[in-house]
C-alpha positions as semicolon CSV with decimal commas, in nm:
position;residue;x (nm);y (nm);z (nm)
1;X;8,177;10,265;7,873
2;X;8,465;10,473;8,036
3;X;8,662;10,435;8,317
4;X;8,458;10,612;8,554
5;X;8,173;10,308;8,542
6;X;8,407;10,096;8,744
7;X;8,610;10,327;8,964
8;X;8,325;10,225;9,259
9;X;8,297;9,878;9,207
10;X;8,677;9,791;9,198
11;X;8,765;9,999;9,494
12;X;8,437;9,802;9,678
13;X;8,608;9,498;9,551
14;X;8,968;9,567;9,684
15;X;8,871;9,713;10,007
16;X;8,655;9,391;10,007
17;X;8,918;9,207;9,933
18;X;9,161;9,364;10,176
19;X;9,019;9,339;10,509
20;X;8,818;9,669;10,405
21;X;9,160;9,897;10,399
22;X;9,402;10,003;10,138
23;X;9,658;10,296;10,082
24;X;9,607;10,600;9,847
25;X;9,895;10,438;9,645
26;X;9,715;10,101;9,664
27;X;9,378;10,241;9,530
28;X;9,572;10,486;9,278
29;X;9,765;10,126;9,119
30;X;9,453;9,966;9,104
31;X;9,258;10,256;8,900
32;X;9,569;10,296;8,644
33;X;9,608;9,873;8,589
34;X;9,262;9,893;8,522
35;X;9,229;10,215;8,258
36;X;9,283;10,056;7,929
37;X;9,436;10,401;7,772
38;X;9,635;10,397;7,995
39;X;9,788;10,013;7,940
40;X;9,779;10,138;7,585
41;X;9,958;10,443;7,675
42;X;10,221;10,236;7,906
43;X;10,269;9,949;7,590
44;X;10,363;10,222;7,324
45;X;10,631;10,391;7,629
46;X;10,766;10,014;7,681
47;X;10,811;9,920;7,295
48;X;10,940;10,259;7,167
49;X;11,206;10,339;7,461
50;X;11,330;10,035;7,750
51;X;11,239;9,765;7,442
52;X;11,470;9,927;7,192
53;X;11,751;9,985;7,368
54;X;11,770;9,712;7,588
55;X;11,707;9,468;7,304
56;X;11,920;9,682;7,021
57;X;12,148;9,856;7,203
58;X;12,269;9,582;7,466
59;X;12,104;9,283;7,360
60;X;11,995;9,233;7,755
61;X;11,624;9,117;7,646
62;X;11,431;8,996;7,322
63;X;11,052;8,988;7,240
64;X;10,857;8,733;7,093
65;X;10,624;8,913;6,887
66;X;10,365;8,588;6,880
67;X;10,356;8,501;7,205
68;X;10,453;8,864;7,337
69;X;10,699;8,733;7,576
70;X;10,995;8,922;7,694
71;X;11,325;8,723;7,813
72;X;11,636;8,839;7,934
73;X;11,904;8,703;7,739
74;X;12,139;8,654;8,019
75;X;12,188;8,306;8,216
76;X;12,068;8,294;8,532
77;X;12,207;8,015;8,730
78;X;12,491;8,272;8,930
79;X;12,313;8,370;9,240
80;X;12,559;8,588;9,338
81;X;12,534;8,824;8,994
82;X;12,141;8,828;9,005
83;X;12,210;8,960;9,362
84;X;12,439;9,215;9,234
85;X;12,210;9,285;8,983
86;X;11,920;9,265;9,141
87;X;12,061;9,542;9,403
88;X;12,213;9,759;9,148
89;X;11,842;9,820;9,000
90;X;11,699;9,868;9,321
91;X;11,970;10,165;9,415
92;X;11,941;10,313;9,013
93;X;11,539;10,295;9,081
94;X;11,604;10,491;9,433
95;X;11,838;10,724;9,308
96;X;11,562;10,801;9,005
97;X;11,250;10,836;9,254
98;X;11,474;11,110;9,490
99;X;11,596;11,270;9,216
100;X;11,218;11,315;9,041
């Protein structure tokens, strides 16, 4: 069956779900966490590129290939750093979506 089988049913179900409204962006999430070439698409992107270099190059997260966890090898009992942190992705990620 492809994708197109369930486009109506889980936007019923959201909208259901959601007071019977949702954004273009909303909608547009839901159809791509649902499109399994897609996942499969996305899970390919994550292990070849962010996976290799932030596990090889910096050794900021491993993988657990049997229980396909990913941890961040950092400790995380400073508040203030995971703060710092924390806001320093947000203004990369900001910077990236203007810029694109």
């Amino acid at each position: 069956m492809n994708m197109s089988g369930v486009y109506q049913p889980l936007i019923i179900k959201y909208l259901l779900d959601n007071k019977g409204k949702a954004t273009q962006e909303e909608l547009t999430k839901l159809l791509a966490l649902n499109d399994k070439s897609t996942l499969q698409y996305f899970k390919k992107i994550l292990m070849r590129w962010p996976y290799k270099t932030l596990s090889g190059h910096h050794n900021i997260i491993s993988y657990d290939k049997t229980t396909k966890l990913f941890t961040l090898n950092v400790e995380l009992d400073d508040s203030e750093l995971i703060r710092k942190s924390l806001d320093k992705c947000e203004e990369q990620i900001r910077d990236w979506e203007i810029n694109n």
